[in-house]
GUGU-68661 format. One record per residue (C-alpha): residue number from 1; x negated, y, z. Coordinates in steps of 0.05 Angstrom, whole numbers, plus 5000, padded with zeros to 4 digits. Each point is the difference from the previous one (the first is absolute). Layout:
<nodes>
{k = NUM	east = X	north = Y	up = Z}
...
</nodes>
This chain:
<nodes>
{k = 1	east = 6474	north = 6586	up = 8337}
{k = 2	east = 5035	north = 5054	up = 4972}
{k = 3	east = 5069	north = 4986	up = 5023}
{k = 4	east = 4969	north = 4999	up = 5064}
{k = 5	east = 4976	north = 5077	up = 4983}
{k = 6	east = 5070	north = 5022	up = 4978}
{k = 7	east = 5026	north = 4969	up = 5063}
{k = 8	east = 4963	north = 5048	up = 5044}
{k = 9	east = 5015	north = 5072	up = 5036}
{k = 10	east = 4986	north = 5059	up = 4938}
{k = 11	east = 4954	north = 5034	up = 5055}
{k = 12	east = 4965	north = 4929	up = 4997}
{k = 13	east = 4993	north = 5001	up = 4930}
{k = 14	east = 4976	north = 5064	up = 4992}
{k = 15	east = 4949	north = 4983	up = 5045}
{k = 16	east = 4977	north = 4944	up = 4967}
{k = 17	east = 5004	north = 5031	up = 4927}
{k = 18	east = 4954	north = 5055	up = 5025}
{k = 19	east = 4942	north = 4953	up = 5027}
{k = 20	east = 4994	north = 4965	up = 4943}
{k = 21	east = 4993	north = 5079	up = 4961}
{k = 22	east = 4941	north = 5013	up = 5070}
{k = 23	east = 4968	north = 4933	up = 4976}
{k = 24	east = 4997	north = 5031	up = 4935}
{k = 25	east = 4971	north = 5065	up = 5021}
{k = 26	east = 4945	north = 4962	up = 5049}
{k = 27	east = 4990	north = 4944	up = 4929}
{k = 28	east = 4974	north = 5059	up = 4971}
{k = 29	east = 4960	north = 5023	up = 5064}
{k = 30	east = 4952	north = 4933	up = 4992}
{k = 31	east = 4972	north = 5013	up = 4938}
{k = 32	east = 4953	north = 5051	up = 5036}
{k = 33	east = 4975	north = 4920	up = 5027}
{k = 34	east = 4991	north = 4991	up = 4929}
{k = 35	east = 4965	north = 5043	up = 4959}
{k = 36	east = 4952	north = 5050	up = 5014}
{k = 37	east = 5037	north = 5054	up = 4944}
{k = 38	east = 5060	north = 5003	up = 4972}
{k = 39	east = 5021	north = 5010	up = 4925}
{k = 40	east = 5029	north = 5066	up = 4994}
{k = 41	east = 5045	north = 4982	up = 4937}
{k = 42	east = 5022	north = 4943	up = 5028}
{k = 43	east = 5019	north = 5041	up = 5059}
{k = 44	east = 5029	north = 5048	up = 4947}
{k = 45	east = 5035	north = 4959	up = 4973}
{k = 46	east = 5032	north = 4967	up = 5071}
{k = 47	east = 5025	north = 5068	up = 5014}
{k = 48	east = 5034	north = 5011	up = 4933}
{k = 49	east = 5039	north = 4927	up = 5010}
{k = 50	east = 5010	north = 5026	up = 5070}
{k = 51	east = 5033	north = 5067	up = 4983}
{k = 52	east = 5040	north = 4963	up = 4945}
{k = 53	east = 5024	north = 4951	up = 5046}
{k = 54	east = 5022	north = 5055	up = 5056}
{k = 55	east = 5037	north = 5030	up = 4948}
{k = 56	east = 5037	north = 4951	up = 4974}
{k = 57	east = 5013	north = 4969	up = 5064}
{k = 58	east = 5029	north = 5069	up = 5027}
{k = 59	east = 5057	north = 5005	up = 4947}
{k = 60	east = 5019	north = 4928	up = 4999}
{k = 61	east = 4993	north = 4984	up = 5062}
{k = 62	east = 5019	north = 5064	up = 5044}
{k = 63	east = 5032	north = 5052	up = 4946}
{k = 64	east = 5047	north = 4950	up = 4969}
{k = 65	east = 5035	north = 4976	up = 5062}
{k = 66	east = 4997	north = 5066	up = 5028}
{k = 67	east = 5043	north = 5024	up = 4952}
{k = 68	east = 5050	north = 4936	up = 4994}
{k = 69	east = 5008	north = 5003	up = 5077}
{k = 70	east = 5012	north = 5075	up = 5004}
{k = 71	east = 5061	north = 4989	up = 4945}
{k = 72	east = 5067	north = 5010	up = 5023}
{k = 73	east = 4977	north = 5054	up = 5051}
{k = 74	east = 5028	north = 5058	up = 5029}
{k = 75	east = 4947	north = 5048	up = 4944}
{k = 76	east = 4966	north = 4972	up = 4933}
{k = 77	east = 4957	north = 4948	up = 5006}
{k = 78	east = 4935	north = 5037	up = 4969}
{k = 79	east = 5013	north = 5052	up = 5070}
{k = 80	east = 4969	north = 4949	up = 5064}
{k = 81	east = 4952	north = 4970	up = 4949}
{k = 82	east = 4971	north = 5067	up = 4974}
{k = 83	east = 5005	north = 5019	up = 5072}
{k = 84	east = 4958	north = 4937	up = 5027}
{k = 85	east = 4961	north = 5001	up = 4944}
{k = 86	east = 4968	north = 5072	up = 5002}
{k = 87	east = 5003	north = 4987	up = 5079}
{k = 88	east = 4950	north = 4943	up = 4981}
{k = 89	east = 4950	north = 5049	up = 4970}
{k = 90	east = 5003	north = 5047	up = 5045}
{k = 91	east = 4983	north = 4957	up = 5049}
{k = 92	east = 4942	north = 4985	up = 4976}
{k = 93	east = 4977	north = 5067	up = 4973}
{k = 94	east = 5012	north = 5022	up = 5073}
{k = 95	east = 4960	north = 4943	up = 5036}
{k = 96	east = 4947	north = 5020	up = 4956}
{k = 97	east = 5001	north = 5068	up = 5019}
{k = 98	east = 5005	north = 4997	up = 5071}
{k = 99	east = 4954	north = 4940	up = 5013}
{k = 100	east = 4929	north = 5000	up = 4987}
{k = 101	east = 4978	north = 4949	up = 4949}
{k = 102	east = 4950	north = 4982	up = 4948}
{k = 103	east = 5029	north = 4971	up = 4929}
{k = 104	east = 4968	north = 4931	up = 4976}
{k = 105	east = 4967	north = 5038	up = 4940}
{k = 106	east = 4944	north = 5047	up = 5017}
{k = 107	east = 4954	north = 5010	up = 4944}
{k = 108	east = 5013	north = 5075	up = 4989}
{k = 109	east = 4986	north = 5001	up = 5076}
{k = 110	east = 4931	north = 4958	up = 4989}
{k = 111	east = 4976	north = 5041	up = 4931}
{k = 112	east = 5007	north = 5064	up = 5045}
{k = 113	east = 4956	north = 4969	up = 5055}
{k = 114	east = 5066	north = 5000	up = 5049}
{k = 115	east = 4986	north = 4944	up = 5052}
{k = 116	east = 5038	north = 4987	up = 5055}
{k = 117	east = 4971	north = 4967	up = 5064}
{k = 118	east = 5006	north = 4927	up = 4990}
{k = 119	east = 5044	north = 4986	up = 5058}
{k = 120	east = 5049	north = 5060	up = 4985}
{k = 121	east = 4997	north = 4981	up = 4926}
{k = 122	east = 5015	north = 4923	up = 5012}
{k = 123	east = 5061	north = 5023	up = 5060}
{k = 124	east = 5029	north = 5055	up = 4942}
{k = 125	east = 4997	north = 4944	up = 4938}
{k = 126	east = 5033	north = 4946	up = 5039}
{k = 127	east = 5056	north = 5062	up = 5022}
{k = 128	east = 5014	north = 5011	up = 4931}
{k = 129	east = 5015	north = 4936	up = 4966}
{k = 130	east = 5036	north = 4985	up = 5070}
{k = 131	east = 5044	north = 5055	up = 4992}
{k = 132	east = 5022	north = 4986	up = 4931}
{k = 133	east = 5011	north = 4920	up = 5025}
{k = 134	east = 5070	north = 5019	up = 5043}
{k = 135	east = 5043	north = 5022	up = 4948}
{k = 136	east = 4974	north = 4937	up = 4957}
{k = 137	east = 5028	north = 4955	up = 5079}
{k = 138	east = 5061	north = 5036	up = 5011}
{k = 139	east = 5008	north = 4979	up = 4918}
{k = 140	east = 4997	north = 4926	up = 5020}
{k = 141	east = 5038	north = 5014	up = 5063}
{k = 142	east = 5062	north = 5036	up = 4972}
{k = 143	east = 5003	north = 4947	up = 4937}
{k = 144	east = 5011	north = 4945	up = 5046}
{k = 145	east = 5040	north = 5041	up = 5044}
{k = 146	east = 5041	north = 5017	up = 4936}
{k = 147	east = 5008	north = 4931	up = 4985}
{k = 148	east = 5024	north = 4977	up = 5079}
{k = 149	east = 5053	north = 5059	up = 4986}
{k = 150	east = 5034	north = 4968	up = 4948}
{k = 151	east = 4996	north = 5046	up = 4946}
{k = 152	east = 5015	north = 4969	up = 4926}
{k = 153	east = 4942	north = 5040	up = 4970}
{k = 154	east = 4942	north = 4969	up = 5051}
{k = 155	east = 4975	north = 4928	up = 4998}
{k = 156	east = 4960	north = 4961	up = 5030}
{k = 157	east = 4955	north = 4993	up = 4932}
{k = 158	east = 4993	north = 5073	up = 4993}
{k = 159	east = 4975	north = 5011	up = 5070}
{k = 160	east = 4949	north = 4941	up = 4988}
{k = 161	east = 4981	north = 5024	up = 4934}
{k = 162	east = 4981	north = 5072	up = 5033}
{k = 163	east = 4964	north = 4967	up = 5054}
{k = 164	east = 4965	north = 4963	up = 4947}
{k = 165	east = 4985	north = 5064	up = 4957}
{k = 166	east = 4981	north = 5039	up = 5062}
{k = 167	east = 4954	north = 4940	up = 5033}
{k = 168	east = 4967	north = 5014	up = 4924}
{k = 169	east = 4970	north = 5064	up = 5001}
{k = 170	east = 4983	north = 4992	up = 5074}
{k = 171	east = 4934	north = 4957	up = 4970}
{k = 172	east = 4967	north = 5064	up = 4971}
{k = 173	east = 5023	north = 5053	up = 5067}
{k = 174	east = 4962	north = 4940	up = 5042}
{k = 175	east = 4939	north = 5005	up = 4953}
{k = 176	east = 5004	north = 5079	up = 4990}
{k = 177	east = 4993	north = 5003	up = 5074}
{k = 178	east = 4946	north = 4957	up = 5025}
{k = 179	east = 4956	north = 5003	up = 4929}
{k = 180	east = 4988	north = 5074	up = 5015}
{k = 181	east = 4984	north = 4987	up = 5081}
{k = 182	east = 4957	north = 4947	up = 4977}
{k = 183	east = 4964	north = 5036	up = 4953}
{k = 184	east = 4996	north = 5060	up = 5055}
{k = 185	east = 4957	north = 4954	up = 5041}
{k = 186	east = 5053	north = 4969	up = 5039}
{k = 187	east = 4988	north = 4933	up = 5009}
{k = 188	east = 5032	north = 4936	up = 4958}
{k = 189	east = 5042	north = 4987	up = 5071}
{k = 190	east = 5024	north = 5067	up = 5018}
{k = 191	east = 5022	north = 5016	up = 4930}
{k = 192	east = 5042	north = 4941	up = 4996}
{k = 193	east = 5042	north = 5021	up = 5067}
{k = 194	east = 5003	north = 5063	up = 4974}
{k = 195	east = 5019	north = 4979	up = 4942}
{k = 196	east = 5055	north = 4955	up = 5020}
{k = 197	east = 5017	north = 5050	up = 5064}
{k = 198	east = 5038	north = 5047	up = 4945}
{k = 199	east = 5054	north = 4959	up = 4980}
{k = 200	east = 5027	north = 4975	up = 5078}
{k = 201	east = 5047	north = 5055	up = 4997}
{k = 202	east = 5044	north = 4965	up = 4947}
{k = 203	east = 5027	north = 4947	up = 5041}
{k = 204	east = 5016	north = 5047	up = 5058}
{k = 205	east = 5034	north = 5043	up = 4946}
{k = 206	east = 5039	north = 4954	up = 4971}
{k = 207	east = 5033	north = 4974	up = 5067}
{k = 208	east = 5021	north = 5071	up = 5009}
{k = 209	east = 5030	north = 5010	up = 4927}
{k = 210	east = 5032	north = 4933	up = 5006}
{k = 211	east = 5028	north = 5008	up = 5069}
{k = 212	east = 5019	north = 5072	up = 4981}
{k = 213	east = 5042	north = 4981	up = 4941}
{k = 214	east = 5030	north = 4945	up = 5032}
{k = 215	east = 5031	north = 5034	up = 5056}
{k = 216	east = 5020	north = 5064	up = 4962}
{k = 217	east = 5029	north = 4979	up = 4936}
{k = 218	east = 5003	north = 5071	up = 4964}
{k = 219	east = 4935	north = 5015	up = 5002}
{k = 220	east = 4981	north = 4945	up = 4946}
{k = 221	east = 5001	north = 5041	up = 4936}
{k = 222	east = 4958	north = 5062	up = 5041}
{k = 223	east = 4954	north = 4949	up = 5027}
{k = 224	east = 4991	north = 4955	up = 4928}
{k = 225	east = 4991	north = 5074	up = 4965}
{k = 226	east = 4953	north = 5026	up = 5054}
{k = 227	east = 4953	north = 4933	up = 5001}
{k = 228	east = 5000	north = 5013	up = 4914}
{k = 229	east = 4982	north = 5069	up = 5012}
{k = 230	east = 4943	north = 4987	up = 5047}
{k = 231	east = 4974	north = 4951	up = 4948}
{k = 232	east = 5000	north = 5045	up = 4942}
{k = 233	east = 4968	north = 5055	up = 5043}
{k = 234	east = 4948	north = 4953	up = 5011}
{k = 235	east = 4995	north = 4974	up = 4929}
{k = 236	east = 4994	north = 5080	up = 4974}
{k = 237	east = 4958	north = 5020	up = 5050}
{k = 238	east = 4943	north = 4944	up = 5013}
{k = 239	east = 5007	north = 4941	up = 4955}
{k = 240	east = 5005	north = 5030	up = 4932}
{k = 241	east = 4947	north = 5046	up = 5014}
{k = 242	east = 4952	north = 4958	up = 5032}
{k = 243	east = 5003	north = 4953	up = 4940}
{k = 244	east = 4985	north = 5043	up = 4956}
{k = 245	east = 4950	north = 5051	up = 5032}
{k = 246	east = 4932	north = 4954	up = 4982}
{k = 247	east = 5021	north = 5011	up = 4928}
{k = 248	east = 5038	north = 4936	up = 4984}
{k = 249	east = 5069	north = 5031	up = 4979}
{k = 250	east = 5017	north = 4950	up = 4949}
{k = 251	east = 4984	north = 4939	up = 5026}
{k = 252	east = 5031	north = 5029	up = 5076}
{k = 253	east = 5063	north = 5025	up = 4948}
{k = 254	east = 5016	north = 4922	up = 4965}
{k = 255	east = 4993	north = 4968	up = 5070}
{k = 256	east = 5052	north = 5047	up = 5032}
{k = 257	east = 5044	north = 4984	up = 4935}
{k = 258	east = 4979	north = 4917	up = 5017}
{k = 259	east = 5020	north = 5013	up = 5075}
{k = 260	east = 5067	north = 5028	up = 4983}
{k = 261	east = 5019	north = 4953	up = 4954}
{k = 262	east = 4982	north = 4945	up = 5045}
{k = 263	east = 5037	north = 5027	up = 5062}
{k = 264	east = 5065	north = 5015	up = 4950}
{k = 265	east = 5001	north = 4926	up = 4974}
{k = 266	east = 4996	north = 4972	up = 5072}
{k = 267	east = 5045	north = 5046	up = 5023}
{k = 268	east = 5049	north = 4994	up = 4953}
{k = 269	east = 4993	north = 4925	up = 4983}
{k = 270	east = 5003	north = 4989	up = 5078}
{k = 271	east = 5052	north = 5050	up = 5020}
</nodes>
């Protein structure tokens, strides 16, 4: 079975590797079918492992064989991937800017009697975690892209053992979306789809990254740096904060130091 998957097109794979990471995000949608509340230090603590994972993932994974592939260059390696990398953030920092959104994490918002319409609320929640899931597809797209490109420093494992680490903390962005809607008064049905509607944009973006690195060869280490910054943006911005805002910053702390560990082993003992 999987010399079948190394047999196929890298825009194929890519594709593939980033439904299995949507399955993930709409697993994590159906436990609003399950349970009528959800444990806020467990979902502390999913975050924490989340954000560890992302990290780790975005230096092994992206950094690393940014910098090996932009070796030998025309400038200094660290140049294209500081370049992609701070492009990555940017990004981000931008989209949020410019597009209206609502972040997963609205106590402050709640204490101070802030409530959104429900409709607008649900359409802004599922905009936000969607956002921050297409640097986490063109992540998957450009590491099997990498690999198809026949760069030393890219394998097959690694790219696997990112989609892996990604497909992980996809489980708590499905139940940080539809576990608010639900509890919004949105019913079990609706918050599932929405739920599960935020992470379709990763297998769309990780044909592009894979069919974009593919065809222009150069633009590997930019594109590896830029998917890393994205992530970390995202890691800074939402996931460490989220899981610890409800007051769980140890337990939120040891599972980000679990998640990173985790990721690094696979990584490394894979790649």
């Amino acid at each position: 079975m999987f010399d079948f998957f190394l047999n196929l097109p890298p825009v194929i794979q890519a594709l593939l590797a980033s439904l299995f990471t949507w399955g993930m995000t709409a697993l994590g949608a159906t436990l609003v079918f399950t349970t009528k509340t959800f444990n806020q230090k467990l979902m502390d603590s999913m975050l924490g492992f989340a954000g560890g994972v992302m990290i780790a993932a975005s230096f092994w994974s992206l950094l690393s064989p940014a910098l090996d592939m932009a070796e030998g260059g025309g400038v200094p390696a660290w140049i294209p991937v500081a370049i992609g990398f701070m492009l990555g953030g940017l990004f981000l920092w931008g989209s949020d800017k410019i597009l209206p959104h609502l972040h997963p994490t609205s106590s402050m918002e709640q204490a101070e009697g802030i409530q959104p319409k429900k409709k607008k609320r649900s359409t802004l929640l599922v905009l936000a975690i969607t956002l921050h899931d297409i640097p986490e597809g063109l992540a998957v797209g450009v590491a099997f892209g990498a690999v198809a490109a026949g760069f030393p420093s890219a394998s097959i494992a690694g790219a696997v053992a990112l989609t892996i680490g990604i497909g992980i903390q996809n489980f708590p962005e499905g139940v940080a979306v539809s576990m608010p809607l639900r509890r919004d008064g949105m019913s079990r049905k609706k918050s599932f789809l929405y739920g599960q509607f935020s992470g379709m944009v990763e297998p769309v973006s990780a044909i592009i990254g894979a069919a974009a690195v593919t065809l222009i060869q150069p633009l590997l280490p930019y594109a590896l740096s830029f998917a890393a910054g994205a992530m970390i943006f995202v890691v800074a911005e939402e996931v460490i904060p989220g899981s610890q805002e409800e007051g769980n910053k140890d337990l939120a702390s040891m599972s980000l130091m679990i998640g990173f560990t985790i990721m690094m082993i696979l990584d490394v003992s894979l790649g």
